[in-house]
N, C-alpha and C positions, 0 to 999 in steps of 0.2 A: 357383641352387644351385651351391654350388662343389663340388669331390672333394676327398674328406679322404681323407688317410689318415696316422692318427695311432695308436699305439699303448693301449693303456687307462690306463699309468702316466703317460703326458703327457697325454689328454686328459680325468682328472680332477683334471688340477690347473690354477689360472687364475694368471695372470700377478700379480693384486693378492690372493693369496688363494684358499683352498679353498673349493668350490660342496659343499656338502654337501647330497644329498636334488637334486627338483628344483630348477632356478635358476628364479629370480621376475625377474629383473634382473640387469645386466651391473655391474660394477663404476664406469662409464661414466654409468651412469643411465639407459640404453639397455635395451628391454624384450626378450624372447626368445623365438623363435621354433622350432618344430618341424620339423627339414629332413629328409630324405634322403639318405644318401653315392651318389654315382655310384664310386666310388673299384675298384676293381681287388683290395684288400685288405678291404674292410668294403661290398659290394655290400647295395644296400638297408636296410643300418641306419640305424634315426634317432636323431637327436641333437638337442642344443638349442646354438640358438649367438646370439651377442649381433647386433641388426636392422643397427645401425650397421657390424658388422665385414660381414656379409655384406650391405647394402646398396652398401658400399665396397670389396666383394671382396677382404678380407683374406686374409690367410693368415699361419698362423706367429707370429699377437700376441698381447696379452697378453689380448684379450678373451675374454667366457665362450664355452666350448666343452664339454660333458659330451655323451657317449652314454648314451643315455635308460635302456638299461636297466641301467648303471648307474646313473643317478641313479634309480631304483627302487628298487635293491639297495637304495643307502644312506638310501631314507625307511623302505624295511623293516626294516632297522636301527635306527634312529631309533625308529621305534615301539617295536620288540621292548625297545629300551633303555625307555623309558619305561614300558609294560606292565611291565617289571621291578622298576620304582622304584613306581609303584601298587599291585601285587603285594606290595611289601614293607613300604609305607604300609598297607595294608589287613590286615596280618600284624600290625602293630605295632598299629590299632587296635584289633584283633579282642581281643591282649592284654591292652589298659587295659582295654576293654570288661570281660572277664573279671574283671578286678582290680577294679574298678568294683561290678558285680555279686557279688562274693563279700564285697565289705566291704559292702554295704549290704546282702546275707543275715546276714551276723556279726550286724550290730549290730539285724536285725531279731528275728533268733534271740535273742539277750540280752534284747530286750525282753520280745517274749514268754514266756521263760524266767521273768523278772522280774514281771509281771503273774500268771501260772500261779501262782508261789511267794508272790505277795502273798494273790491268792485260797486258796491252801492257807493260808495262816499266819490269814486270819481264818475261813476254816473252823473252823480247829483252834481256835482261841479260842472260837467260837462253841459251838464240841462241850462245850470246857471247859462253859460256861455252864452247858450244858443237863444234862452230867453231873451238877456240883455240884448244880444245883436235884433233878436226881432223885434222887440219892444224901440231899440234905435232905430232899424229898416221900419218901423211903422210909423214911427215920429217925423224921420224925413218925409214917408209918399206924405202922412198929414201936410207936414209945414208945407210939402211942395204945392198940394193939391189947393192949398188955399193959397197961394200965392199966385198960380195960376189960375185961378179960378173966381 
């Protein structure tokens, strides 16, 4: 374990590029390991640093180096961004959803409207019928009863 002692703005940034979140890998190809500072300035903090630079006891290069808890900050960042953009996908489906449902009420409503109004219209025909016939069955008992009578 080497003693680091690096400030936060140099050691979230890597030599080939920014580690955003935990590092998985060094730029190298080299995989990472969880260390400890001995350092004077950052006692007992840990950090993640590339196998190969601390297998060869670097110092000062270009390979990966983040303190752990900022690469925590920045996965909780990460998420919170994404929770954001789900949050706003799920806004916007809730919407169609809505829009969805209120046109296929519309055009349920019009049917039924439609059907209702078809059964009223041959109601009403029907009434007709039954009127005309009783209004003739009551013309005839007249005419009869006065002819008999």
């Amino acid at each position: 374990m080497s003693n680091v002692s690096s400030n936060s703005t140099e050691s979230s940034l890597q030599g080939r590029g920014r580690a955003i979140g935990v590092p998985k890998r060094c730029w190298c190809g080299e995989g990472i390991i969880s260390l400890i500072s001995k350092s004077d300035s950052n006692p007992y903090r840990r950090y993640y640093r590339c196998q190969f630079a601390v297998a060869n006891k670097l110092r000062n290069d270009e390979h990966t180096f983040k303190w752990v808890d900022e690469a925590f900050v920045n996965e909780i960042d990460t998420l919170n961004a994404k929770n954001a953009d789900l949050e706003k996908q799920l806004k916007e489906i809730r919407t169609e959803r809505f829009e969805f449902e209120k046109m296929v009420y519309e055009k349920m409503e019009k049917e039924i409207f439609e059907k209702v109004e078809d059964g009223l219209s041959e109601a009403k025909a029907s009434h007709k019928k039954i009127m005309i016939v009783l209004v003739f069955f009551c013309m005839i008992m007249i005419g009869l009863t006065k002819l008999l009578g």
